[in-house]
Structures are given as C-alpha cells and as structure tokens.
OpenMM code with the backbone's topology and positions (N, CA, C; nanometers):
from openmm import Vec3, app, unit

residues = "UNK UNK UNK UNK UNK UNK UNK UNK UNK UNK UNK UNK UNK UNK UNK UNK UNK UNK UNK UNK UNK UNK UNK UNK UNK UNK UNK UNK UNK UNK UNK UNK UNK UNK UNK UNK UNK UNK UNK UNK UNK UNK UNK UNK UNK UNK UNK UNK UNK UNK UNK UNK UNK UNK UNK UNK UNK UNK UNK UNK UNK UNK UNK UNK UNK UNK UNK UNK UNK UNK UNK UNK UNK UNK UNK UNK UNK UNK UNK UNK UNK UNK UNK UNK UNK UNK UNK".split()
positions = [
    Vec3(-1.1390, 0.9459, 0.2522),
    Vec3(-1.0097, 0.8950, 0.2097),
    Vec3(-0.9236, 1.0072, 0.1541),
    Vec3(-0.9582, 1.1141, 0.1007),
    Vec3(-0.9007, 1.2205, -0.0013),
    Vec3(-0.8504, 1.2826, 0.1482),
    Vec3(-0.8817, 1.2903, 0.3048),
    Vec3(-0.8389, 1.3658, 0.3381),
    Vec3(-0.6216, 1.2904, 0.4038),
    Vec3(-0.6295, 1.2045, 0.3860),
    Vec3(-0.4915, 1.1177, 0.3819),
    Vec3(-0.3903, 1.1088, 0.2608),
    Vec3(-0.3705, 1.2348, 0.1955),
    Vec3(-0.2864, 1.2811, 0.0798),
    Vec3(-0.0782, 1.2508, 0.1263),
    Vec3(-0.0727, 1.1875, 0.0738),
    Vec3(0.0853, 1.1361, 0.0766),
    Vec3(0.1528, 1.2136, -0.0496),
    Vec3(0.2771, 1.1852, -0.0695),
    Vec3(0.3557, 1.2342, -0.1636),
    Vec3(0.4610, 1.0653, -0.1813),
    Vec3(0.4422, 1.0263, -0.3029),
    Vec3(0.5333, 0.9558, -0.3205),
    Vec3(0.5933, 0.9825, -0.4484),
    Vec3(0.7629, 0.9924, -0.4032),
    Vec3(0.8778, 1.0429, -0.5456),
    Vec3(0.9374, 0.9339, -0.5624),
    Vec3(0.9390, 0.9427, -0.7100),
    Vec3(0.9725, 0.8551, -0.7862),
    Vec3(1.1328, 0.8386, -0.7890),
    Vec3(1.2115, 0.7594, -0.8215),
    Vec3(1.3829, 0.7544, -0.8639),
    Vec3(1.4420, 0.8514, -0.9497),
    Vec3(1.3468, 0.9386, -1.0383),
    Vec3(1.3381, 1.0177, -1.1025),
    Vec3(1.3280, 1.1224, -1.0666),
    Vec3(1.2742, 1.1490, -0.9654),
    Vec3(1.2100, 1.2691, -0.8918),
    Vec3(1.0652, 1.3185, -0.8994),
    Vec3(0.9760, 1.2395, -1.0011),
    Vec3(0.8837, 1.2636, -1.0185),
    Vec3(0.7735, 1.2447, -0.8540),
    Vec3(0.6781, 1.3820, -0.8807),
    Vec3(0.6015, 1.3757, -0.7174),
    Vec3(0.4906, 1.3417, -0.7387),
    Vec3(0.3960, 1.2378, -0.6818),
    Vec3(0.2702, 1.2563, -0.7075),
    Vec3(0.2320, 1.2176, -0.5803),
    Vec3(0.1057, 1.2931, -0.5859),
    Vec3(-0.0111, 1.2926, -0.4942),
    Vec3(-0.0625, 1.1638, -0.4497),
    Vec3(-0.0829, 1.0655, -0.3485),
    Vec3(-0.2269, 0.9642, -0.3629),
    Vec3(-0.2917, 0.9917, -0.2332),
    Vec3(-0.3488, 0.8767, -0.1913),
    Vec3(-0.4538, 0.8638, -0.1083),
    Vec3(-0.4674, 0.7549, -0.0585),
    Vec3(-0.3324, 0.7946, 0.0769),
    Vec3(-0.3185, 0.6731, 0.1592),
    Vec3(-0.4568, 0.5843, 0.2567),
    Vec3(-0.5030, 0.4648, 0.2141),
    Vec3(-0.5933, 0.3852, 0.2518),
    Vec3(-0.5675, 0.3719, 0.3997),
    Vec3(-0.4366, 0.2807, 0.3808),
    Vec3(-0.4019, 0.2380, 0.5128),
    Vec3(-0.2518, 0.1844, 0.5572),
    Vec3(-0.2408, 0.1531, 0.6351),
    Vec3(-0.0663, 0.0843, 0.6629),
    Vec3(-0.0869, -0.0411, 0.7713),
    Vec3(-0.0014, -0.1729, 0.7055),
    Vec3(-0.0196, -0.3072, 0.7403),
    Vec3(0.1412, -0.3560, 0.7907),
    Vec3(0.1080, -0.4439, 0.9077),
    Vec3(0.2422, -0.4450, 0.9825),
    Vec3(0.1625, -0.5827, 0.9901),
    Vec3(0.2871, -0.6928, 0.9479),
    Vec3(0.3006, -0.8493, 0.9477),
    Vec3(0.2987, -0.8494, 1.1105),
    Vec3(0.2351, -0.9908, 1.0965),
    Vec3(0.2077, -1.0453, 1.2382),
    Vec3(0.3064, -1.0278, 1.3175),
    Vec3(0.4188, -1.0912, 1.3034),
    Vec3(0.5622, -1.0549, 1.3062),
    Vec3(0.6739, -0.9570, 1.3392),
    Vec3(0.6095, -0.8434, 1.2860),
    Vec3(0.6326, -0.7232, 1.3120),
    Vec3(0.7761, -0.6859, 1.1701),
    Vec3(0.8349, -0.7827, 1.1592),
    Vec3(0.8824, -0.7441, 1.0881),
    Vec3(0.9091, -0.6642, 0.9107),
    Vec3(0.7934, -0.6907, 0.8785),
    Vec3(0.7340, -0.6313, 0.7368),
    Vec3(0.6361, -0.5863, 0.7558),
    Vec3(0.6240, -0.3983, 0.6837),
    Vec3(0.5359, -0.3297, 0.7124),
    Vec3(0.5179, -0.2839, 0.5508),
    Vec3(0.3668, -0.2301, 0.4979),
    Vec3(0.3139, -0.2232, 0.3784),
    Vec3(0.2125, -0.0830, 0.4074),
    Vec3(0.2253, -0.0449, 0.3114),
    Vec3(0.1473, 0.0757, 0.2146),
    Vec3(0.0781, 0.0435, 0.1512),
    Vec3(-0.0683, 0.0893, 0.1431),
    Vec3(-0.1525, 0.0411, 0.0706),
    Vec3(-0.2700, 0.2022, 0.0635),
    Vec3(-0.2282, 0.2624, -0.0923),
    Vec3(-0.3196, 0.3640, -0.1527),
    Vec3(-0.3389, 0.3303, -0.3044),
    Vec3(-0.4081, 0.4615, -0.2866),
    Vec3(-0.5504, 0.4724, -0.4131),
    Vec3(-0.4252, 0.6441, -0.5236),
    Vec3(-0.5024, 0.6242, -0.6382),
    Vec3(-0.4565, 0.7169, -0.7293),
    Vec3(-0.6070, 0.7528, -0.7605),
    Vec3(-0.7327, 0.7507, -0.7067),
    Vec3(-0.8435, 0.7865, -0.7556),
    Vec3(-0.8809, 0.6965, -0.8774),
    Vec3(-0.7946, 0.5569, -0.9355),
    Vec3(-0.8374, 0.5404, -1.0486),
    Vec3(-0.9439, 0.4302, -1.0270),
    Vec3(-1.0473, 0.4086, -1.0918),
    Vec3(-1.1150, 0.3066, -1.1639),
    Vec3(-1.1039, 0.2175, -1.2713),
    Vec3(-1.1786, 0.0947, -1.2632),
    Vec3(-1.1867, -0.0004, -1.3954),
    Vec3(-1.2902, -0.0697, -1.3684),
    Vec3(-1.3063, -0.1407, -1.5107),
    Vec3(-1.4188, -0.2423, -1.5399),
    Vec3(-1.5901, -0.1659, -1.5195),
    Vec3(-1.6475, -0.2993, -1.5649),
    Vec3(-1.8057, -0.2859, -1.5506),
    Vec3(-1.8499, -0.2002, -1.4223),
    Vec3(-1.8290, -0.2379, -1.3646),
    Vec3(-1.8437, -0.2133, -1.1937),
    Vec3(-1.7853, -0.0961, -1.1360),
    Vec3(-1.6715, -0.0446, -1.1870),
    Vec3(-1.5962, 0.0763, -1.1653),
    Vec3(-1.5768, 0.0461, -1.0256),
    Vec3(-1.4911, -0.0503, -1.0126),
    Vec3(-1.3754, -0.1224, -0.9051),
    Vec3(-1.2602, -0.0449, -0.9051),
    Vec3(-1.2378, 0.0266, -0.7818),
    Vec3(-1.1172, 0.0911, -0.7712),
    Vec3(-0.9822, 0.0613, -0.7283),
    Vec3(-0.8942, 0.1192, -0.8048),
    Vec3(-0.7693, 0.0050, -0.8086),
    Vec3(-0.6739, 0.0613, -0.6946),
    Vec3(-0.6042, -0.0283, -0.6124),
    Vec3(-0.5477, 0.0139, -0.5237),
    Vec3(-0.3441, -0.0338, -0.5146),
    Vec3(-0.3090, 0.0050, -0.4433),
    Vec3(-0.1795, -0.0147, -0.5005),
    Vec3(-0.1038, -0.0691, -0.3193),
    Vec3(-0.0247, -0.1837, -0.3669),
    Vec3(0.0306, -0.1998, -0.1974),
    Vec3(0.1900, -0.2243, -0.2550),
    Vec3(0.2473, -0.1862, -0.1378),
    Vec3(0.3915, -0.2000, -0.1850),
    Vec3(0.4717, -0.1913, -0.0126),
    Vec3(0.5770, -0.3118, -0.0253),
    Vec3(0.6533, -0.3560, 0.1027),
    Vec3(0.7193, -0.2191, 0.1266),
    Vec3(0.6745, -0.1223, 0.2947),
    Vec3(0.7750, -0.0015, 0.3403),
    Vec3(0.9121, -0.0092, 0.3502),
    Vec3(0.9798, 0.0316, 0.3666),
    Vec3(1.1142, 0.0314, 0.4240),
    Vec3(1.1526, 0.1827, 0.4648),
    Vec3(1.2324, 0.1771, 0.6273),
    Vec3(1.2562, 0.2569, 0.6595),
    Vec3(1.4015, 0.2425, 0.7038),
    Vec3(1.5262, 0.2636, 0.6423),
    Vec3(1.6625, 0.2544, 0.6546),
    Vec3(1.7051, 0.3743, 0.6673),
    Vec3(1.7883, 0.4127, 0.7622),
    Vec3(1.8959, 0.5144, 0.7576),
    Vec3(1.8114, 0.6370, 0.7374),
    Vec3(1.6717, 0.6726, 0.8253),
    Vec3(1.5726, 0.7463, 0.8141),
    Vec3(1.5498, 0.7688, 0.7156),
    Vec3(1.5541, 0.6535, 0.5671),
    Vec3(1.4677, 0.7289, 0.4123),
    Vec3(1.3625, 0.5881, 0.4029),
    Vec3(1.2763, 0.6589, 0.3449),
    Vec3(1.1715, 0.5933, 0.3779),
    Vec3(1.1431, 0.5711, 0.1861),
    Vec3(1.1332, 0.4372, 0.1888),
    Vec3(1.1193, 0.3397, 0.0309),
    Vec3(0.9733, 0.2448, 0.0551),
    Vec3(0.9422, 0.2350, -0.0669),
    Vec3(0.8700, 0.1187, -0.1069),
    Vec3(0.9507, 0.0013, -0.2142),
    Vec3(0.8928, -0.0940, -0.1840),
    Vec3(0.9672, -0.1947, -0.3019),
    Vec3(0.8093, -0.3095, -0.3307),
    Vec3(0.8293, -0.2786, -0.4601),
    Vec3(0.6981, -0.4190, -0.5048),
    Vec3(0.7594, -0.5059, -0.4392),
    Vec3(0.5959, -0.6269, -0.4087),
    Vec3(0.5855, -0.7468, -0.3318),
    Vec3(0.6329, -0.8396, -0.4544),
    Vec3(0.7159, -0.9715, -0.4274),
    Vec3(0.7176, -1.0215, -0.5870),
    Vec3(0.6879, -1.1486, -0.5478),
    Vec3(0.7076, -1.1816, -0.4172),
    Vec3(0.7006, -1.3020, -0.3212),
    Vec3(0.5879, -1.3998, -0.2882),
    Vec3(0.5191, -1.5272, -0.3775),
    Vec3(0.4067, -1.5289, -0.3563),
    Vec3(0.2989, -1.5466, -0.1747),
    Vec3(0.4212, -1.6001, -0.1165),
    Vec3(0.3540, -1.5749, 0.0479),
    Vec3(0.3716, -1.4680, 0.0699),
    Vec3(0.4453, -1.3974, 0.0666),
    Vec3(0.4594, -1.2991, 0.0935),
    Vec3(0.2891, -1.1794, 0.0605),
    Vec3(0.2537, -1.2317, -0.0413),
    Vec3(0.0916, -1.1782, -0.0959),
    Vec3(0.0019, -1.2276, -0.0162),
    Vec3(0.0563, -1.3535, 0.0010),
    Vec3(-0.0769, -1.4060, 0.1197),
    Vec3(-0.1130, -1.3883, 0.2299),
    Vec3(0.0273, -1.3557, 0.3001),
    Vec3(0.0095, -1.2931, 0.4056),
    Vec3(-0.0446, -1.1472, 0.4309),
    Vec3(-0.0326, -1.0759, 0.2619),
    Vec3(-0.1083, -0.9205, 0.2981),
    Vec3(-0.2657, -0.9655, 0.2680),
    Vec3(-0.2594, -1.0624, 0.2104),
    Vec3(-0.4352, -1.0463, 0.1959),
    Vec3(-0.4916, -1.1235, 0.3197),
    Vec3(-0.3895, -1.1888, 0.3849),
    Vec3(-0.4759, -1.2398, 0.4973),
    Vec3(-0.4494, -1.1207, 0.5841),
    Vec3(-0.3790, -1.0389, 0.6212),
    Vec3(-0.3742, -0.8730, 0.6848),
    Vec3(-0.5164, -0.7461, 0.5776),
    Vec3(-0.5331, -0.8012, 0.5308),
    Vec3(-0.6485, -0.6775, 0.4523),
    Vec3(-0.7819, -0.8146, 0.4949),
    Vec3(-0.7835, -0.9249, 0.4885),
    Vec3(-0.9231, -0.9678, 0.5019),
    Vec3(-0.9277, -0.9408, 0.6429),
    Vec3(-0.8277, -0.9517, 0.7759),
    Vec3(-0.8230, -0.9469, 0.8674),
    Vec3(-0.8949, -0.7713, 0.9016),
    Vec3(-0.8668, -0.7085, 0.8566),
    Vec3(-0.8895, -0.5692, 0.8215),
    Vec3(-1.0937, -0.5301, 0.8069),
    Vec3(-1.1085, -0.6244, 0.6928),
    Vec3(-1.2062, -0.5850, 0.6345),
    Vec3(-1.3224, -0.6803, 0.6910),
    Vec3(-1.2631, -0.7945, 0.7407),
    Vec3(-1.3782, -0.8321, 0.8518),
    Vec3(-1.3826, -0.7897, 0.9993),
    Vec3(-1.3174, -0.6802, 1.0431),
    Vec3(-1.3187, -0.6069, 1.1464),
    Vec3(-1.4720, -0.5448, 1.1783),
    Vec3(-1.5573, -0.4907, 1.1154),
    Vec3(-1.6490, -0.3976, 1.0965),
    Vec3(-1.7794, -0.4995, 1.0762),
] * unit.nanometer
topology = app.Topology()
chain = topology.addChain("A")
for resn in residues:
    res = topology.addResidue(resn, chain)
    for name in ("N", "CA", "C"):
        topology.addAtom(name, app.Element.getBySymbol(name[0]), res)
C-alpha cells in the first residue's frame, strides 16, 4: 500500500502525504470516490482508519468533498463490500 503515495493540499495549502487504497466509481458512473490511509491506527485491535471522500474533477482541478448524504454512504459501502468480496 505505501507504494501508492498521493499528495493531498489542503485550502490552506497545507501538503500531506497518504496512501491511496483505492478509487470507487458509482454504478452509475456518475460519482467517483477516494478512499486512503494516513498510516493511522485505533482501538484494542489496532484497526486502521481509513478516509473516503466524493472526487471531483471540474475545469481540470481535481477536489474532494466529504460524503454527508446518508445513501449516498450506502452506496460506497455497498461499492467497498462489492470490492472486498471479490477475492
């Protein structure tokens, strides 16, 4: 996974590093998602936390915007279970 290093800048300008997992395109085609890692952990189990956020690509700049939408969630987790029962 460490070898899929992205750069995402902040509104601020701030740059950081992650560790793009993967990229999810609605059945639809019309909504596409980002989904990486910051290396962090939590809990008992040391469950690693992952981060997804709706792409956008306008006027060649390329954005994320949090999901706030509750189908809108369902449909990414039915795109990540779809994913993860592949294998």
């Amino acid at each position: 996974m460490d070898n899929n290093i992205i750069e995402i800048v902040s509104l601020d300008g701030t740059v950081e590093k992650v560790n793009l997992i993967t990229y999810l395109l609605s059945d639809d085609g019309n909504r596409q998602y980002i989904v990486y890692s910051k290396s962090e952990n939590f809990g008992i189990e040391d469950d690693r936390i992952i981060y997804i956020y709706r792409f956008h690509n306008i006027d060649n700049v390329l954005s994320v915007t949090e999901i706030t939408d509750d189908d809108e969630w369902n449909d990414v987790q039915r795109l990540l279970r779809r994913i993860a029962n592949a294998n």
